[in-house]
Structure formats: C-alpha cells, structure tokens
C-alpha positions in Angstrom: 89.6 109.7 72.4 92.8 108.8 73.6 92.6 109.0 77.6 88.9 107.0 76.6 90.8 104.0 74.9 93.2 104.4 77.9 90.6 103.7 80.7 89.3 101.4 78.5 92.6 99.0 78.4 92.7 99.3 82.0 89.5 98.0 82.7 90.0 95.5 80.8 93.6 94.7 82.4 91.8 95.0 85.9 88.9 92.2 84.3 91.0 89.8 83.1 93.3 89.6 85.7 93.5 86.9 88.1 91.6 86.5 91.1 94.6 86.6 93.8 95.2 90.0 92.4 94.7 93.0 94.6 94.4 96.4 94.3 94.9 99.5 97.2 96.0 96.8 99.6 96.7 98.4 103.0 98.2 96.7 106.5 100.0 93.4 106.3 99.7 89.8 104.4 101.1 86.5 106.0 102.1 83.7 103.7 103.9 80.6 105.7 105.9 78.2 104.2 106.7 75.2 106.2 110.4 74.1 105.7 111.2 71.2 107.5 109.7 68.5 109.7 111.0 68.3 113.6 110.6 65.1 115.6 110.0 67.1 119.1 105.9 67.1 120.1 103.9 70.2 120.8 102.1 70.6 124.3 99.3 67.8 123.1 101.7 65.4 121.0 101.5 67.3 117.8 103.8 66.8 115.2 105.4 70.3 114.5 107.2 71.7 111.5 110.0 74.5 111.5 108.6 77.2 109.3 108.5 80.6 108.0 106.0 83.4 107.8 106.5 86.2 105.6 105.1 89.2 105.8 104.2 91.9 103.5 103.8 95.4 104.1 101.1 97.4 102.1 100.3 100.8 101.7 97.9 100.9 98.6 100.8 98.8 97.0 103.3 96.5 98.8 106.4 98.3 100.1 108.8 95.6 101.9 108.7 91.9 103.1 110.0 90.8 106.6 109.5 87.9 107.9 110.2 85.0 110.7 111.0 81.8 111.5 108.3 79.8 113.7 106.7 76.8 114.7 104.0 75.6 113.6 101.8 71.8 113.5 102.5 70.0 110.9 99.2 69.5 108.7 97.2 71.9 110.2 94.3 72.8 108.4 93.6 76.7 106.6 91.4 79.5 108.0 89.7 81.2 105.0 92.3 83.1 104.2 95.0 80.7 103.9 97.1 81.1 107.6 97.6 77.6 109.0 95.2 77.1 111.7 97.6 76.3 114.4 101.1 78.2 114.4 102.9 78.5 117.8 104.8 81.3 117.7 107.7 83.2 116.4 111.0 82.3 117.4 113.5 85.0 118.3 117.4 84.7 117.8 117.8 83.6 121.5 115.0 80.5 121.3 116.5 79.4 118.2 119.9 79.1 120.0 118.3 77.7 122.7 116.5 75.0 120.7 119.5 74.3 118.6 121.6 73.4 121.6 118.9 71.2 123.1 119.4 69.4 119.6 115.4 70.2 118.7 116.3 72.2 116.0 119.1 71.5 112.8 121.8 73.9 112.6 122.3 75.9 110.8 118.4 77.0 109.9 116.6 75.6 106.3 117.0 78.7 104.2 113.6 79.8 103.4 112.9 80.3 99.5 111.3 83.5 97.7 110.9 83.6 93.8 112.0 86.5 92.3 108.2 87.5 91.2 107.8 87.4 95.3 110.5 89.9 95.5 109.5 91.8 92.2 105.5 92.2 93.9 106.5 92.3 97.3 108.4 95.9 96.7 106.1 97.2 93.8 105.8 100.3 95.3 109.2 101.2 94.9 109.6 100.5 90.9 106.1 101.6 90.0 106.9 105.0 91.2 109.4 105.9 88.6 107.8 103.8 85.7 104.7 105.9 86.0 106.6 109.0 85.6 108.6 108.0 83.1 105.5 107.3 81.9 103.8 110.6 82.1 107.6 111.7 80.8 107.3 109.8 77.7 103.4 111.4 77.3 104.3 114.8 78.0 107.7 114.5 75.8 105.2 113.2 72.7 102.7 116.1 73.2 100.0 113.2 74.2 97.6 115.1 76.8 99.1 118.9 76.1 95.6 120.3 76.1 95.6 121.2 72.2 92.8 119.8 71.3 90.9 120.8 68.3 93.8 123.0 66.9 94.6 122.4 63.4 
C-alpha cells in the first residue's frame, strides 16, 4: 500500500512539473547569455556581442557546468532549441588578450551571472546521491519496507 501511494506521488510530481524539466539527461546542454555589446563588426558588418556559453554536463542527471566566453551577433535569431543562430567562436585566454590590447574588447571581462538554482541543478548529481540514501536510511531506520508484511 505504501510503495503504491509512493509511485503514485511521483507520478504525479513527474505530471505536474514543468515542461523545461528533464529527466535521464545525458551529453551536454548550452545556455548563452550575451553580456555586453562591442562596437567592432563581424566579417559581413554584423554587430557582435561579447558573451558566454555555459555548459552543462549530464550523465542521467547534471554533474558540472563549465563554460566560455565567445562572440557572438548581436540579435541573432534561435534554432529550435534555443542556441543563438550565429555564435563565432570561443575565445581562449590568448585571443582575449589579444583583443583587449587592440582595445576591441573592455578589460577586465563582464562577469557572467549564474543564480544559485543554476548552480543548485547544474550539480544535482552530487547532492541527490546522499539525500536518497539518507532517504532509504530514514526508511530502513523506521522499519518502512522490512519485508514484514502481514505479521501481526
């Protein structure tokens, strides 16, 4: 009766849930945040943007964020699923510098932003391993799941 009222709370946890949530995710996600405006042209006079791609690592659940900075065209349109249609590249250390000397970029760098939910889902893995045993800790500790059934 139990574990049946338990599956059923999860279903109904998965249902109304949000769309953007997903389950057994596996490779990487991209989310790009553009950060500041730059008054150099691209290759075909488009206005670029400094910006920042994060990355997030997923192996059923997400495990770490990286990310970079890079350029990208400043109000580019979305694929379908979400990227900015037209980002350059990254930009290592060196063509940072580079760009910074030439007075293309600011220095220092826009410090890119992450919320603390970002953070929280972005290493899930890693705290949803010890709540579920302390969990199944709690269960085993209350006798819930001992195998007793039917014993008066």
């Amino acid at each position: 009766m139990r574990r049946g009222l338990l599956v059923l709370l999860v279903f109904i946890g998965v249902a109304v849930s949000g769309q953007d949530v997903r389950a057994a995710e596996f490779g990487t996600r991209y989310s790009y945040q553009q950060l500041q405006d730059l008054t150099e042209k691209g290759p075909k006079g488009e206005a670029l943007a400094l910006g920042y791609v994060s990355l997030t690592h997923s192996f059923i659940l997400p495990y770490k964020m990286t990310g970079y900075y890079a350029l990208m065209v400043k109000g580019s349109g979305k694929d379908l699923n979400g990227r900015p249609l037209n980002v350059y590249h990254e930009l290592s250390q060196e063509k940072i510098e580079q760009m910074q000397r030439a007075g293309a970029l600011p220095n220092p760098l826009p410090p890119y932003r992450r919320t603390i939910f970002e953070y929280m889902f972005g290493y899930v893995l890693w705290w949803c391993i010890p709540a579920a045993l302390l969990v199944i800790g709690m269960f085993s500790m209350l006798g819930i799941g001992s195998g007793k059934r039917g014993q008066a």
